[in-house]
TIVEX-787295 format. One line per 10 residues: number of its first residue (from 1); their letters; for each residue y, z, x of N, C-alpha, C. Coordinates in nm, 2 decimals. Atoms other than C-alpha are relative to their C-alpha. Layout:
N
NUM) a) Y:Z:X:Y:Z:X:Y:Z:X ~ ...
//
This chain:
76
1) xxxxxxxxxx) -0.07:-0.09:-0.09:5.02:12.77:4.26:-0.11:0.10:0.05 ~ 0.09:-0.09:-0.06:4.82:13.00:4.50:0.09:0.15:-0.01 ~ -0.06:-0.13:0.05:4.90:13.38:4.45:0.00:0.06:0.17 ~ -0.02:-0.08:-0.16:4.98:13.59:4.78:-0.09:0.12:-0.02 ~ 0.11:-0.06:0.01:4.71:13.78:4.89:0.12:0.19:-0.02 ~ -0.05:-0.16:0.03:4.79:14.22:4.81:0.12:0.03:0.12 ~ -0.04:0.00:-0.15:4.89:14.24:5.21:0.16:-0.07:-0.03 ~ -0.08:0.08:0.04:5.14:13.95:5.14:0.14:0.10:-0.09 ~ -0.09:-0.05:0.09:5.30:14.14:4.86:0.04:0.15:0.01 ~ -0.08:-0.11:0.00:5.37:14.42:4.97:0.06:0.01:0.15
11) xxxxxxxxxx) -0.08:0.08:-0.15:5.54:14.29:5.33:0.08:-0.02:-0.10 ~ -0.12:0.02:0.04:5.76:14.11:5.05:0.07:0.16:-0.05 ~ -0.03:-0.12:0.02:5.78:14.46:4.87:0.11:0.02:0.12 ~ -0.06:-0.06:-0.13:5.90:14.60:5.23:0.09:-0.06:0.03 ~ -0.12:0.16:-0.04:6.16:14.28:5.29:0.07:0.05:-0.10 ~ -0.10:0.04:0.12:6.29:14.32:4.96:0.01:0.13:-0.09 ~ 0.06:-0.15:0.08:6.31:14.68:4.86:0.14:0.03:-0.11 ~ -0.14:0.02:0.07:6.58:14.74:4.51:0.08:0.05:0.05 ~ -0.14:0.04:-0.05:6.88:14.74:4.57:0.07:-0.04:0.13 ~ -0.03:0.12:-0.14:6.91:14.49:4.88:0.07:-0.12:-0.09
21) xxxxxxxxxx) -0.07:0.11:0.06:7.16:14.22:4.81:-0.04:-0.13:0.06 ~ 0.09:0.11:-0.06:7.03:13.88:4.81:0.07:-0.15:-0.05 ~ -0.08:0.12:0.02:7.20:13.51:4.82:-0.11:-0.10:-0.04 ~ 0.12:0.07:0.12:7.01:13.24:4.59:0.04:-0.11:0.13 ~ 0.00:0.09:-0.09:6.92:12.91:4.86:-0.08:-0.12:-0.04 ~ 0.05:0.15:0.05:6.71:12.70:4.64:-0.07:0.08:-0.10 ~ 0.10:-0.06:0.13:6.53:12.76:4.28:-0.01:-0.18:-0.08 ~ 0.04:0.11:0.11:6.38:12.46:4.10:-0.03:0.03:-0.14 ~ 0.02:-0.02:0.15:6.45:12.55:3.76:0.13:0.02:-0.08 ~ -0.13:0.06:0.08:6.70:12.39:3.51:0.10:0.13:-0.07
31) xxxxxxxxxx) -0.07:-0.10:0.03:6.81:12.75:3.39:0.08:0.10:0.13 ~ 0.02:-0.05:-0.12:6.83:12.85:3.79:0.20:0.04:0.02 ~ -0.13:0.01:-0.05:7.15:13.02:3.90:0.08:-0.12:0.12 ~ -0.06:0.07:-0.07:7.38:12.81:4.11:-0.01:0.06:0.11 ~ 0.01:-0.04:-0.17:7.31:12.80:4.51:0.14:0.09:0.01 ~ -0.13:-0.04:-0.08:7.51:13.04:4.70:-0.01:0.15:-0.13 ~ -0.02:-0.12:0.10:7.49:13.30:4.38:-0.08:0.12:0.08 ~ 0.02:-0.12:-0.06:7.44:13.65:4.48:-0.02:0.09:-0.10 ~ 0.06:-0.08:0.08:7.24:13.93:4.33:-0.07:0.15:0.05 ~ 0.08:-0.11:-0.07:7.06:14.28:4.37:-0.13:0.03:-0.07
41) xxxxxxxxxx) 0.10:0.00:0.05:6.72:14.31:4.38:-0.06:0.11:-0.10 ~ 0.02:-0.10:0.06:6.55:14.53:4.14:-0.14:0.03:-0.03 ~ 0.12:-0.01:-0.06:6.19:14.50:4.29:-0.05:-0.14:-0.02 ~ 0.10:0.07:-0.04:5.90:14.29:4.34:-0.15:0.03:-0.12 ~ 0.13:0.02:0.10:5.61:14.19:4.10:-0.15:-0.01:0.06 ~ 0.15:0.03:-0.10:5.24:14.18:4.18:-0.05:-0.13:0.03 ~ 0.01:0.13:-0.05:5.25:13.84:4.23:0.13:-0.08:0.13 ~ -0.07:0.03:-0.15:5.53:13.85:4.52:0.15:-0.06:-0.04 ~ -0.12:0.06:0.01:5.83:13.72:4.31:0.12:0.14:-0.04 ~ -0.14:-0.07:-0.02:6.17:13.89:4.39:0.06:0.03:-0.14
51) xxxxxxxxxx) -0.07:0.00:0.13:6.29:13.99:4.04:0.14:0.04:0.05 ~ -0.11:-0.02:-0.03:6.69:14.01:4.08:0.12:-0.01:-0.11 ~ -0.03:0.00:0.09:6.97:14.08:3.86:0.11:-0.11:0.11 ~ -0.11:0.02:-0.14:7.22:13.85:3.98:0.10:-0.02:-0.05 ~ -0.10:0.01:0.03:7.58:13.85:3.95:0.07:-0.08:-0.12 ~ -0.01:0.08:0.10:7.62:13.56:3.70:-0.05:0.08:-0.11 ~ 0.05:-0.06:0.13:7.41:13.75:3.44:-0.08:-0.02:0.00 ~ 0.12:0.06:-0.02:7.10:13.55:3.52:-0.09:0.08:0.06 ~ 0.07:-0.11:0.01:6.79:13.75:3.51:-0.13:-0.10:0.09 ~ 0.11:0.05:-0.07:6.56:13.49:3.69:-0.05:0.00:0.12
61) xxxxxxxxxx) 0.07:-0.02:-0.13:6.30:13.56:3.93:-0.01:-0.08:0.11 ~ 0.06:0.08:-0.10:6.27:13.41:4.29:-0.14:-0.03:-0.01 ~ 0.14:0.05:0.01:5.89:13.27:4.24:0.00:-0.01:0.15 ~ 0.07:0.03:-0.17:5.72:13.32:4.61:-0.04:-0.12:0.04 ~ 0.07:0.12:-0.05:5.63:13.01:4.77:0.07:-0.17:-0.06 ~ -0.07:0.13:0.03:5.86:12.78:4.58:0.16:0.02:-0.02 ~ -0.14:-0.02:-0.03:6.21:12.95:4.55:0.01:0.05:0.14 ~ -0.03:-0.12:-0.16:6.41:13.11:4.88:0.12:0.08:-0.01 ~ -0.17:-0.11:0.01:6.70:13.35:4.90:-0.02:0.06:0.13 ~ -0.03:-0.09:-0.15:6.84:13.57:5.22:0.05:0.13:-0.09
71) xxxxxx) -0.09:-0.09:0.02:6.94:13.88:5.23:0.14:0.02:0.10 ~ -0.15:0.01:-0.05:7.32:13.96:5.28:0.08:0.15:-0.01 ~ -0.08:-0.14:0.02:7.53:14.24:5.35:0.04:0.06:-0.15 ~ -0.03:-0.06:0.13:7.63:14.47:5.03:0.19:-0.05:0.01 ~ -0.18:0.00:-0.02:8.01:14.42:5.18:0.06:-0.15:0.05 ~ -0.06:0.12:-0.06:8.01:14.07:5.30:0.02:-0.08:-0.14
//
């Protein structure tokens, strides 16, 4: 896995600032919440992944470059 250059990560930073609510769209990983799960972010790591608390209880990170999520209204 390549790391996202400083620049990179802090654009995600700016995209993804805590408390933005964010819909899960793909995670390859057998503990991974279920698509469509919703969460709020609670920052960004120096390596570019979304850390998110998400609604289920599931504490796992979007990994940049191989997970994806959106962001979604707080009310929708």
């Amino acid at each position: 896995m390549r790391f996202p250059s400083k620049e990179l990560v802090e654009h995600i930073k700016d995209a993804y600032p805590a408390g933005t609510r964010v819909e899960l769209l793909q995670m390859d990983d057998p503990q991974a919440p279920p698509i469509g799960t919703r969460g709020t972010v609670i920052g960004v790591d120096d390596i570019g992944s979304i850390m998110v608390d998400w609604d289920n209880g599931s504490g796992l990170s979007v990994a940049y470059g191989e997970d994806r999520c959106k962001v979604v209204a707080s009310d929708d």
